[in-house]
Backbone as CSV, one residue per row, in Angstrom:
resi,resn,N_x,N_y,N_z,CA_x,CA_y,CA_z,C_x,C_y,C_z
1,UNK,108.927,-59.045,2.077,109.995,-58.720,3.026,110.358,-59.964,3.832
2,UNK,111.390,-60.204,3.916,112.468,-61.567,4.485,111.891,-61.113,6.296
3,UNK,111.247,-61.927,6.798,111.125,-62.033,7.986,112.622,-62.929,8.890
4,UNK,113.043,-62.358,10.064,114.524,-63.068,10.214,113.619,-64.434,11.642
5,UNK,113.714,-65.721,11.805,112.942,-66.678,12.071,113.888,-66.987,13.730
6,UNK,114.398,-66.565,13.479,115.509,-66.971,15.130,116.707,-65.979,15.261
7,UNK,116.359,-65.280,16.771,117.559,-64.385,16.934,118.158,-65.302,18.322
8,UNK,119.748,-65.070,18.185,120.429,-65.529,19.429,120.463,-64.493,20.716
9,UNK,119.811,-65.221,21.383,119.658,-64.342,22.662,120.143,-64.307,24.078
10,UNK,120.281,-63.424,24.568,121.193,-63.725,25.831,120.345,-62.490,26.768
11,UNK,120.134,-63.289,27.812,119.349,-62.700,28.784,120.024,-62.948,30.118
12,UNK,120.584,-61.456,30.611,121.202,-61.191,31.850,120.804,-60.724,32.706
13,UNK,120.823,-61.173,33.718,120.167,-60.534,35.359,121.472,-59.326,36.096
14,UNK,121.291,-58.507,36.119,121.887,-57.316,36.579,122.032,-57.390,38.369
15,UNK,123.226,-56.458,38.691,123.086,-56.660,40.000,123.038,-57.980,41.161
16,UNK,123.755,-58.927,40.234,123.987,-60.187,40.905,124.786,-59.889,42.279
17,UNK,124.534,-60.164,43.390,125.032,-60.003,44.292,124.882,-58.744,45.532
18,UNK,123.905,-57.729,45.316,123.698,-56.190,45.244,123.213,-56.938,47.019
19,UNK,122.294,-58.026,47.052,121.329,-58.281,48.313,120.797,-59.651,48.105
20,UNK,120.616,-59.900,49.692,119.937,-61.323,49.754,118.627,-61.435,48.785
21,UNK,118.235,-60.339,48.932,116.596,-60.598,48.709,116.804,-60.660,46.476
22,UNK,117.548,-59.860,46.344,117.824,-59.362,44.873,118.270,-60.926,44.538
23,UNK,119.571,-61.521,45.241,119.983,-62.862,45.284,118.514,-63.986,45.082
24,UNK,118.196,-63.655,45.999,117.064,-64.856,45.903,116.433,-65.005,44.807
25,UNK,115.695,-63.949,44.479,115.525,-64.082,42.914,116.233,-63.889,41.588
26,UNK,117.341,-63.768,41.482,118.366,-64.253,40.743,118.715,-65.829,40.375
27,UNK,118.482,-66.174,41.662,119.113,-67.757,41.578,117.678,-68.416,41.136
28,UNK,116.048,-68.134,41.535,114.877,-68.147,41.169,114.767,-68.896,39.753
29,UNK,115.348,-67.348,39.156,115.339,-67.089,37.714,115.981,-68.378,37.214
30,UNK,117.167,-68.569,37.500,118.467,-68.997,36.467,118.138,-70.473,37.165
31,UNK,117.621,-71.230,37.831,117.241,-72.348,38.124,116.133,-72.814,37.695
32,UNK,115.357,-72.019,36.867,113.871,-72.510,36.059,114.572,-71.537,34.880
33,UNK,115.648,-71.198,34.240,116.096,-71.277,32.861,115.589,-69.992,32.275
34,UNK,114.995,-69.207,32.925,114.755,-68.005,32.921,115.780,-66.809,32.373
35,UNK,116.863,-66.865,32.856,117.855,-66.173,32.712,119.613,-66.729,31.988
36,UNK,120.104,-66.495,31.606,121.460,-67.338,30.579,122.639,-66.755,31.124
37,UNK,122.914,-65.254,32.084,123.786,-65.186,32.440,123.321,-64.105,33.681
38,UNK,124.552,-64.194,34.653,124.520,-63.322,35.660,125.726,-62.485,36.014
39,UNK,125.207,-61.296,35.581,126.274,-60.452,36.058,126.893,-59.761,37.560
40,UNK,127.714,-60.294,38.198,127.986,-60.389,39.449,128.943,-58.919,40.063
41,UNK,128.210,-58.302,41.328,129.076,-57.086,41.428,129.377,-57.864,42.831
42,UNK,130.956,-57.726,43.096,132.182,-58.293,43.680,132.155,-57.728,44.857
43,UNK,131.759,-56.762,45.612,131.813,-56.174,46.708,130.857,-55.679,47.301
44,UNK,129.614,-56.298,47.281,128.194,-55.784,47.932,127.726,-56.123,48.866
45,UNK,126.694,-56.180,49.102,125.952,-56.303,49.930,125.597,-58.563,50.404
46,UNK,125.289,-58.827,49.262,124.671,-60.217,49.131,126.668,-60.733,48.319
47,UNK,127.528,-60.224,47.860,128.634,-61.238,46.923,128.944,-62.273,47.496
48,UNK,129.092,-62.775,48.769,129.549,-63.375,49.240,128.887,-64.671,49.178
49,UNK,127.559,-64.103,49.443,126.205,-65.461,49.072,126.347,-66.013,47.580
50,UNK,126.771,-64.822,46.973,126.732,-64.825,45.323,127.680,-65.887,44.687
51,UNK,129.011,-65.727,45.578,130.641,-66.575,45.266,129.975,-67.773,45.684
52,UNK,129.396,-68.377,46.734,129.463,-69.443,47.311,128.424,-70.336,46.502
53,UNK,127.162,-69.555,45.816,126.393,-69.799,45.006,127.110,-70.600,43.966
54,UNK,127.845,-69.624,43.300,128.569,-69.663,41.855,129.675,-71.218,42.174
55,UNK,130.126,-71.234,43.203,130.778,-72.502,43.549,130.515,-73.310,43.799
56,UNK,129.338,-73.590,44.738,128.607,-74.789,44.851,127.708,-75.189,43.876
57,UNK,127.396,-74.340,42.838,126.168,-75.088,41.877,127.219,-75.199,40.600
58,UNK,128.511,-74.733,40.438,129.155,-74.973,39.112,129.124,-74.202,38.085
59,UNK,128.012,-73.164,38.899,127.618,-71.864,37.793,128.881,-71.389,36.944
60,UNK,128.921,-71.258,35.474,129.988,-70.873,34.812,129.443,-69.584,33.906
61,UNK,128.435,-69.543,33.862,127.893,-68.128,32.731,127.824,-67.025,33.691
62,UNK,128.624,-66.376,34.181,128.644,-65.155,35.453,130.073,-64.555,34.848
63,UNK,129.321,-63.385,34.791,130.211,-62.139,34.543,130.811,-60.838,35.290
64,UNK,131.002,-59.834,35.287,131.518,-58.680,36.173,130.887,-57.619,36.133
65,UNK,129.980,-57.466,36.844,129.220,-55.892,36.850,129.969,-55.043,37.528
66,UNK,130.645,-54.510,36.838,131.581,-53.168,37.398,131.192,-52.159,37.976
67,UNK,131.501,-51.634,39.110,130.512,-51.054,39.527,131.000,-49.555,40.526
68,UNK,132.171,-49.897,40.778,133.095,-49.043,41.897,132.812,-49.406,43.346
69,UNK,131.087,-50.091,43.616,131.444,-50.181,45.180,131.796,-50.969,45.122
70,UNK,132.382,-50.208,46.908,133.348,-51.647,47.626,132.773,-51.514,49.284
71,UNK,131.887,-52.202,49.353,131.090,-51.724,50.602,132.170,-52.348,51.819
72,UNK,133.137,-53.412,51.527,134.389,-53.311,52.554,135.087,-52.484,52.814
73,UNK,135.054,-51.696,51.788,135.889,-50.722,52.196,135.565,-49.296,52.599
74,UNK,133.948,-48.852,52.647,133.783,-47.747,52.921,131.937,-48.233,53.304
75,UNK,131.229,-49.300,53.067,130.437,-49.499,54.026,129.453,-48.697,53.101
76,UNK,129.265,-48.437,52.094,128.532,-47.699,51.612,127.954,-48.177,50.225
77,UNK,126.682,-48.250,49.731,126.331,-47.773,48.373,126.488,-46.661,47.425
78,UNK,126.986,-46.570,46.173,127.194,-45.549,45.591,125.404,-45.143,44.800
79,UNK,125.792,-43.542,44.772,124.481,-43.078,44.311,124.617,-42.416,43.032
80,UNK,124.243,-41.727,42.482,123.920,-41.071,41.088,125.303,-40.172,41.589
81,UNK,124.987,-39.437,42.302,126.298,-38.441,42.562,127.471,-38.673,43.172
82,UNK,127.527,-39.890,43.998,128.629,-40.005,43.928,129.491,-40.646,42.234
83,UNK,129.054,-41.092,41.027,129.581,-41.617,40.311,129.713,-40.126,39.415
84,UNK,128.968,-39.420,39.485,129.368,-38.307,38.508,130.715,-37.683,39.112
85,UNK,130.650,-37.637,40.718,132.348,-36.672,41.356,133.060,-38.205,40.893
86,UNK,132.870,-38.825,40.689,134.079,-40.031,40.899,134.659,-40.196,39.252
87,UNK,133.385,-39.938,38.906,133.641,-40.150,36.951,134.238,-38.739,36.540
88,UNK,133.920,-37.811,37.156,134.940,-36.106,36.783,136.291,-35.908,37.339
89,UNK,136.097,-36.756,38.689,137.389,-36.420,39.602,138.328,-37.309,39.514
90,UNK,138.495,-38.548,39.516,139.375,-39.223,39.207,140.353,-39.628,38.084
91,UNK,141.016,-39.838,38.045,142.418,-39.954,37.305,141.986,-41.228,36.159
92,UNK,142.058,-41.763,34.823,142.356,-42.688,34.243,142.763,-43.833,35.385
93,UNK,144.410,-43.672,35.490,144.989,-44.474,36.311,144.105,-44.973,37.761
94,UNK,143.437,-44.164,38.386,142.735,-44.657,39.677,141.172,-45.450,39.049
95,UNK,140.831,-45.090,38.031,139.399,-46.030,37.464,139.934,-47.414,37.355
96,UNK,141.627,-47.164,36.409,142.263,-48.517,35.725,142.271,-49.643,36.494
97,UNK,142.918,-48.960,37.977,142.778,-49.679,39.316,141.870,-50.143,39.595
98,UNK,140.777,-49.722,40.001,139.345,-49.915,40.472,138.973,-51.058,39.790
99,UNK,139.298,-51.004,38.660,138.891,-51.939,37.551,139.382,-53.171,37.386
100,UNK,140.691,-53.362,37.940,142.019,-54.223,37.944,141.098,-54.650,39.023
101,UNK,141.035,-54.489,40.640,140.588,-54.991,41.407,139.452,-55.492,41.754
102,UNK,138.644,-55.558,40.744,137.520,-56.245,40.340,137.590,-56.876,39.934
103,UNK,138.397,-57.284,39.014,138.223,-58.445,38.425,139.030,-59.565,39.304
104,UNK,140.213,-58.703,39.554,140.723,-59.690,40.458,140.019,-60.554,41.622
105,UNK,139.316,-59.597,42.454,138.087,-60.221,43.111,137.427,-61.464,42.444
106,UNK,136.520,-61.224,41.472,136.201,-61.621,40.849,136.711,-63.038,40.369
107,UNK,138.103,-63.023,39.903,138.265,-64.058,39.651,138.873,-65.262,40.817
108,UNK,139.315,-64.564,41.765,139.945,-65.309,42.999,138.848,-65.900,43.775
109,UNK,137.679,-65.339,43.891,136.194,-65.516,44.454,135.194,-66.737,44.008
110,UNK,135.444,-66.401,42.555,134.764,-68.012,41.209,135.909,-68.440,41.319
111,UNK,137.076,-68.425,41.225,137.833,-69.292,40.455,137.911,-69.085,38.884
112,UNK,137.689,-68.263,37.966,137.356,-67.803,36.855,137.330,-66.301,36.273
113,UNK,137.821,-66.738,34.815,137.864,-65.115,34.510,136.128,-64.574,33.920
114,UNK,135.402,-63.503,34.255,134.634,-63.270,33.679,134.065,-63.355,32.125
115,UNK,132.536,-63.974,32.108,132.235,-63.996,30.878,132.282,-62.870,30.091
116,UNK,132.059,-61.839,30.960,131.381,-60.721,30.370,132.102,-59.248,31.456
117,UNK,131.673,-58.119,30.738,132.398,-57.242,31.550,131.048,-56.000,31.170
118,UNK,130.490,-55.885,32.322,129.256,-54.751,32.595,129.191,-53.849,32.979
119,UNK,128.889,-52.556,32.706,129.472,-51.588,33.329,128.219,-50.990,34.360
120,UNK,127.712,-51.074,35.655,126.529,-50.410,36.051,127.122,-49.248,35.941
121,UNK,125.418,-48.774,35.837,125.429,-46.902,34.633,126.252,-47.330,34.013
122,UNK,126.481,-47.768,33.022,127.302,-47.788,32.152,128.630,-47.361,32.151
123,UNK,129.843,-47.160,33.499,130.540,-46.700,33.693,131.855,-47.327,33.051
124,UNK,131.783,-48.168,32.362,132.474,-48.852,31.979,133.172,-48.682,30.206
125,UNK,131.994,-47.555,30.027,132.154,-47.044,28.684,132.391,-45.578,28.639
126,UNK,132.640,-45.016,30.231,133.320,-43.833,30.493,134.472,-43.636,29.421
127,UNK,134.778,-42.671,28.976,135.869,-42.238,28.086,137.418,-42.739,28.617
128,UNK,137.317,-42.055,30.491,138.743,-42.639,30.835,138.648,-44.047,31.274
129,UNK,137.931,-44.375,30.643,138.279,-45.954,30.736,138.448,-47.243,29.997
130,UNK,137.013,-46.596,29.241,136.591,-47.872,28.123,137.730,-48.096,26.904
131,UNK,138.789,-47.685,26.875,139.571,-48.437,25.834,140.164,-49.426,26.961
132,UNK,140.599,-48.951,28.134,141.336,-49.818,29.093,140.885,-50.987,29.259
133,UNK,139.032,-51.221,29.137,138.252,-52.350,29.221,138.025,-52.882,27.875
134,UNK,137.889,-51.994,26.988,138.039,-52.768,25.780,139.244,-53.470,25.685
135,UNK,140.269,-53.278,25.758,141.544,-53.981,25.451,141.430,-55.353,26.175
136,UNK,141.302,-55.022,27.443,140.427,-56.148,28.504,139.562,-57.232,28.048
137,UNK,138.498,-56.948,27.317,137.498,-57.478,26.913,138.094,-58.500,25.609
138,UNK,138.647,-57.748,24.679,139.491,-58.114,23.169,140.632,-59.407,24.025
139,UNK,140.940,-59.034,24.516,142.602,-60.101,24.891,141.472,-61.511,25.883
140,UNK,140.676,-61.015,26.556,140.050,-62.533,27.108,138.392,-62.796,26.387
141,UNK,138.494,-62.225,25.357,137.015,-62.420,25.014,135.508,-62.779,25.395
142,UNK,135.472,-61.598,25.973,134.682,-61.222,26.601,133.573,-60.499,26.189
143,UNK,132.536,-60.856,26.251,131.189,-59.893,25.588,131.171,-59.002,26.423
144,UNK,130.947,-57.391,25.557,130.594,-56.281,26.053,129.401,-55.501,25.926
145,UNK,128.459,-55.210,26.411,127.486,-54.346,26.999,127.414,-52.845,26.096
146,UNK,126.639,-52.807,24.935,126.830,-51.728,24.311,125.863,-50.700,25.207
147,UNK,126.095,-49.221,24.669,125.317,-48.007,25.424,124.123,-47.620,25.260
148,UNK,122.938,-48.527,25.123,121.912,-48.203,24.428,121.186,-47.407,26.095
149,UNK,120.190,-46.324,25.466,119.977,-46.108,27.587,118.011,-45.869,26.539
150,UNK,117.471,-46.324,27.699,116.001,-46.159,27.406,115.486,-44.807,27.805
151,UNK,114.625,-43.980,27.024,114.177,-42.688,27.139,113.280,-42.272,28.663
152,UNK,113.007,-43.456,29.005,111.660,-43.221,30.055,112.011,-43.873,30.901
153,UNK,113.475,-44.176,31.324,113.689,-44.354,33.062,113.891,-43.013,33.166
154,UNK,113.433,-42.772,34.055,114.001,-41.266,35.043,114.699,-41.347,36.355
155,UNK,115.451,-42.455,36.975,116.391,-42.501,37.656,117.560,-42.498,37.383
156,UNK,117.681,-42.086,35.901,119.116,-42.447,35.669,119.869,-41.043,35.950
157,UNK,121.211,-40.915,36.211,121.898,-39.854,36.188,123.565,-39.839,35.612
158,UNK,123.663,-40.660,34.789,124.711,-40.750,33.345,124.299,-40.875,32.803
159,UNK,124.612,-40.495,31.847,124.266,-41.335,30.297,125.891,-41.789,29.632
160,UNK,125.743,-42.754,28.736,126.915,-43.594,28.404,127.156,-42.482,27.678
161,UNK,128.930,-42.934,27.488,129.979,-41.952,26.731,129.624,-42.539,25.253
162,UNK,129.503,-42.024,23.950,129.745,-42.555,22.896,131.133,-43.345,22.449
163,UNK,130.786,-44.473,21.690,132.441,-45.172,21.756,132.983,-44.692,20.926
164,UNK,134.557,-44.497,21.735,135.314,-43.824,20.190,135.022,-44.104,18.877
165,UNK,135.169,-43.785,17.780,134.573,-44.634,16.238,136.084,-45.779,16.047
166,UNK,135.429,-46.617,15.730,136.549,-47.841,15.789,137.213,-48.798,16.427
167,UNK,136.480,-48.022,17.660,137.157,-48.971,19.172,136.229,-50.244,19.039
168,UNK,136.739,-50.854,19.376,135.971,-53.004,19.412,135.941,-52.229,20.995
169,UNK,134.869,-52.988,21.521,134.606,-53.154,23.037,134.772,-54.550,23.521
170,UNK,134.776,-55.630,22.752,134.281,-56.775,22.985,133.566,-57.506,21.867
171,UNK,133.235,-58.914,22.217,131.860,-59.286,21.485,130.559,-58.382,22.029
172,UNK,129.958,-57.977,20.947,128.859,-57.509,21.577,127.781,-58.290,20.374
173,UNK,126.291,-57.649,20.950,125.420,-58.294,20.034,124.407,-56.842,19.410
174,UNK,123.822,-57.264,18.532,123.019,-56.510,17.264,122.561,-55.059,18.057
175,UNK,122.041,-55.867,19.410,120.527,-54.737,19.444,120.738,-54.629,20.945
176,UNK,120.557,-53.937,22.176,120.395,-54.339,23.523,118.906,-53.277,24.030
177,UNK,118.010,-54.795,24.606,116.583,-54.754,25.036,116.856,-54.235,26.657
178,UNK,115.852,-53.740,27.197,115.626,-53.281,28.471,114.954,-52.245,29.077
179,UNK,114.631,-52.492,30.699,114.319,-51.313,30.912,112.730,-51.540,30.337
180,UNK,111.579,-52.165,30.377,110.415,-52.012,30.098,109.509,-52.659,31.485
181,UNK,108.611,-51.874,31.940,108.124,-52.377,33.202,106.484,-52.271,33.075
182,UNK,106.019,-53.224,34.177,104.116,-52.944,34.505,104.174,-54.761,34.607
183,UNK,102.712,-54.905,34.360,102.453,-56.161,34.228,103.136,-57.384,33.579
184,UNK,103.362,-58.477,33.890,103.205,-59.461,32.647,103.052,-59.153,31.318
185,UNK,102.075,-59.337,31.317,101.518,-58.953,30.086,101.426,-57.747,29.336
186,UNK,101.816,-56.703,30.114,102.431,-55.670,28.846,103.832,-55.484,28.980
187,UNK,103.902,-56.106,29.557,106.056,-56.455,29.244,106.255,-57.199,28.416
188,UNK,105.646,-58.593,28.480,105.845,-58.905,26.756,105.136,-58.319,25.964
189,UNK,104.291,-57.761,25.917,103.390,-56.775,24.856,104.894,-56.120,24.347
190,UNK,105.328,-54.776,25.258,106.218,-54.410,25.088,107.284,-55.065,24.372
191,UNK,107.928,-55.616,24.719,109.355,-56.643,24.199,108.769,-56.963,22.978
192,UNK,107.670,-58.005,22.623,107.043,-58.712,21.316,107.483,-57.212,20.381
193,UNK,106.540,-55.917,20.600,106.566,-54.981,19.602,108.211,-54.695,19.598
194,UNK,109.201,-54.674,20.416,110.232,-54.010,19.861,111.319,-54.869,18.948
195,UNK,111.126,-56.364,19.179,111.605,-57.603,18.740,111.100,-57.462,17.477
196,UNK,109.667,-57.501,17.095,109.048,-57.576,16.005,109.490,-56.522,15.122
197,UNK,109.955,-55.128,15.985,110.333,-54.103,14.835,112.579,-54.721,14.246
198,UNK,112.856,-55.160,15.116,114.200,-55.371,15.179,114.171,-56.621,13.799
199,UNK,112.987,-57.458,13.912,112.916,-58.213,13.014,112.871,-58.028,11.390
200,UNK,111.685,-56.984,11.383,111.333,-56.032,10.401,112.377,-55.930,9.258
201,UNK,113.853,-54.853,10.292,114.301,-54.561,9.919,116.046,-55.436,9.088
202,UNK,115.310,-56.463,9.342,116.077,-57.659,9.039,117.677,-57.572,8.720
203,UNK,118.168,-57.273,9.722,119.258,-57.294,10.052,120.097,-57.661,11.286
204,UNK,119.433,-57.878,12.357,119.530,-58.696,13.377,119.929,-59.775,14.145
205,UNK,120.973,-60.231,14.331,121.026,-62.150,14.197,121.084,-61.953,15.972
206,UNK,121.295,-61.125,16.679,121.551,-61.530,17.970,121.008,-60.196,19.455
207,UNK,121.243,-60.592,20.290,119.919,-59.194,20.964,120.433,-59.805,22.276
208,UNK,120.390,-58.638,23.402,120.592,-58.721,24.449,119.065,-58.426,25.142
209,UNK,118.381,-58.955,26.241,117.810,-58.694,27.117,118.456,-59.008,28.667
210,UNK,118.333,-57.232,29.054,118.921,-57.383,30.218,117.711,-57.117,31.750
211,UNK,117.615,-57.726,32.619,116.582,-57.745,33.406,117.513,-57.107,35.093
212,UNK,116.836,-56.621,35.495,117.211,-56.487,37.325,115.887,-57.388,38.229
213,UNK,116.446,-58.285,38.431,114.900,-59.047,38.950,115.810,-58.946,40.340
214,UNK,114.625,-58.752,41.556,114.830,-58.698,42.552,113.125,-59.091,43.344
215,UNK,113.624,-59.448,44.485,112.785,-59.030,45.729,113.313,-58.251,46.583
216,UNK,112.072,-57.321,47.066,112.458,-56.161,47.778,111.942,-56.279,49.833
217,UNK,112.620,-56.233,50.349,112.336,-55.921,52.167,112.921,-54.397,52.192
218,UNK,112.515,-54.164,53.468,113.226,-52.546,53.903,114.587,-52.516,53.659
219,UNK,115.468,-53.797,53.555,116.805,-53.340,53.139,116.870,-52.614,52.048
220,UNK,116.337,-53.644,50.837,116.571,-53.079,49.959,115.877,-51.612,49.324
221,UNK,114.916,-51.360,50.378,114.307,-49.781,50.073,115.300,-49.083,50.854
222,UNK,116.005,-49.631,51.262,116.782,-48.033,52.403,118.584,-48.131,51.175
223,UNK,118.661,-48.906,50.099,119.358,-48.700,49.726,119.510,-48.672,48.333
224,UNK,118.110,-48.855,47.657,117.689,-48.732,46.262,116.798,-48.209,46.364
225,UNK,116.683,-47.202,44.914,115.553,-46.768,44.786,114.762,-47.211,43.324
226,UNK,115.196,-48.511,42.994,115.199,-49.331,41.422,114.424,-50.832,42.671
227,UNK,113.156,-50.289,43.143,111.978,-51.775,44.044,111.156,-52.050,43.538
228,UNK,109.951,-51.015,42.629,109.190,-52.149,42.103,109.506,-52.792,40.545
229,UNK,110.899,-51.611,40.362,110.995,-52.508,38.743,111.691,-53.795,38.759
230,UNK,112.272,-53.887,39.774,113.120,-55.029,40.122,111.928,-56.350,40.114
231,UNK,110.937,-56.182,41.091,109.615,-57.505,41.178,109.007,-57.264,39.696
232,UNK,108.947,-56.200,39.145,108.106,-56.049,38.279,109.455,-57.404,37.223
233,UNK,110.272,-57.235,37.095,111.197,-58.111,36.556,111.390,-59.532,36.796
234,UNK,110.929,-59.778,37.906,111.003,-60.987,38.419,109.525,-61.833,38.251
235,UNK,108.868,-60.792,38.248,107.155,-61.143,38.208,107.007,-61.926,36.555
236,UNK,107.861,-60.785,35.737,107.689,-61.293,34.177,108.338,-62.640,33.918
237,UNK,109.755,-62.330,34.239,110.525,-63.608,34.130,110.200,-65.015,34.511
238,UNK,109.220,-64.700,35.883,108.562,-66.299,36.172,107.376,-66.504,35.323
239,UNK,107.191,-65.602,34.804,105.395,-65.641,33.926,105.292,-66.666,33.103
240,UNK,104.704,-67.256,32.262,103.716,-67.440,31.045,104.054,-66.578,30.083
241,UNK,104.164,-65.316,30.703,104.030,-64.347,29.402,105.430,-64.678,28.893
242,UNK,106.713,-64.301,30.104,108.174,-64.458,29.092,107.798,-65.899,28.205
243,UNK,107.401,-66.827,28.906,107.441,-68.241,28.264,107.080,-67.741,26.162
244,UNK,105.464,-66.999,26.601,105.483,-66.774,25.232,106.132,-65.981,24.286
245,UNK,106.587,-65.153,25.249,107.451,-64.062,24.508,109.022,-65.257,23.628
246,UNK,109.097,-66.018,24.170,110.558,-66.479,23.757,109.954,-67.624,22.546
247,UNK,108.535,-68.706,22.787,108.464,-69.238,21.905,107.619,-68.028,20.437
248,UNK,106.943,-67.502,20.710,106.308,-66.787,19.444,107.314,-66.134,18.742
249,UNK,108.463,-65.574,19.512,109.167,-64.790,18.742,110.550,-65.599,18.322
250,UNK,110.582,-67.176,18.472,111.482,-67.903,18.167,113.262,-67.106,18.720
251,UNK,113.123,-67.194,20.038,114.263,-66.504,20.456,115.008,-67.659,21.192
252,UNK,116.564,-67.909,20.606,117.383,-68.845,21.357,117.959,-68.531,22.367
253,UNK,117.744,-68.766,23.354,118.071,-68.205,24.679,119.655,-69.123,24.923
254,UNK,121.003,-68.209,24.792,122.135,-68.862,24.815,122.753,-67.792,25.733
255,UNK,123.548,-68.551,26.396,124.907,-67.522,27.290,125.718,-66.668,26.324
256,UNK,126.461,-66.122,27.177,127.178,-64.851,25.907,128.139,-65.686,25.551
257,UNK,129.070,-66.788,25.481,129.784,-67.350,25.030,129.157,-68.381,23.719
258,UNK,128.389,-68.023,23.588,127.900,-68.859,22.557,127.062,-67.940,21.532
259,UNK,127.407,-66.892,21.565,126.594,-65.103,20.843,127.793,-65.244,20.028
């Protein structure tokens, strides 16, 4: 059996911008090479630290975590339930918006159009939307975020829409990794076995790992409830262990523009 010897990989930090403390280790990461892209949500808590980041260091691999908040405008974090009334109740046309003004943010903020287009919860692959973002994605080429959701988070409260059959979303890649937590060392335990089966099956050329690395203070407990997987993410990413996880399993760690 054909073992496949190098997959192209792209490893994204989630929640770019969410908080200082989430910030801090974001920039952690992606300054010891840890991480290849950052997906940036435009209206939070920390964006502002996030824009000024992205401008003063030249950062160009930062993308759009879509997200609906707009804490300017209503001062608030969204929760599990507010996205289910917002994902039932709203109009196509008012998501389309939402969506329009993100990026716009977004790009007036970098100076740049997004690498990438992310949907937190996956809202982005909502039915009334995701052709609107696919079309989006197709016309500026843009890598897209397929719906894979892991069995054993239990905070989640969507699950992604299936994509129409035929719809392009974007560039996307083979396989998307995530969502595995505890130690060091059984996070790459973890990752090694699911890489190794992706390998197996030799068909593979490219793989997403997506991470939420954060540090957590009382802010961020009074407004997440995603604290120790966040360190638990940040803990791996600075490890030894990712180190080995990327050379044993011969993984090219590239931005999504180069997937």
């Amino acid at each position: 059996m054909k073992i496949l010897n190098n997959i192209k990989t792209l490893i994204t930090a989630d929640d770019f911008g969410f908080s200082e403390n989430i910030n801090r280790a974001i920039f952690e990461a992606y300054e010891n090479k840890r991480i290849t892209e950052m997906s940036l949500m435009v209206d939070c808590f920390g964006s502002e630290e996030a824009f000024k980041y992205v401008r003063e260091n030249k950062v160009e691999n930062v993308g759009l975590h879509f997200s609906l908040v707009r804490i300017s405008k209503n001062g608030k974090i969204l929760r599990g339930d507010d996205y289910d009334r917002m994902l039932r109740d709203w109009t196509p046309e008012q998501l389309q918006k939402a969506f329009d003004e993100e990026v716009s943010i977004f790009e007036n903020s970098v100076g740049f159009k997004p690498k990438h287009i992310i949907g937190h919860k996956h809202i982005s692959l909502n039915l009334k939307l995701v052709k609107y973002v696919a079309d989006y994605c197709i016309k500026n080429n843009c890598y897209a975020r397929r719906g894979e959701r892991s069995t054993k988070m239990q905070h989640f409260t969507l699950k992604a829409d299936p994509i129409p059959e035929g719809l392009k979303i974007g560039r996307i890649v083979d396989s998307v990794l995530g969502f595995k937590y505890g130690s060091p060392e059984e996070m790459c335990r973890e990752y090694k076995d699911e890489i190794e089966a992706l390998k197996a099956n030799n068909n593979q050329t490219s793989i997403e790992i997506f991470f939420h690395p954060g540090y957590s203070g009382d802010f961020e407990k009074l407004h997440t409830s995603f604290v120790q997987e966040r360190i638990d993410d940040i803990n791996f990413l600075m490890s030894d262990w990712f180190l080995k996880l990327i050379e044993e399993e011969n993984l090219e760690l590239l931005p999504s523009s180069e997937i």
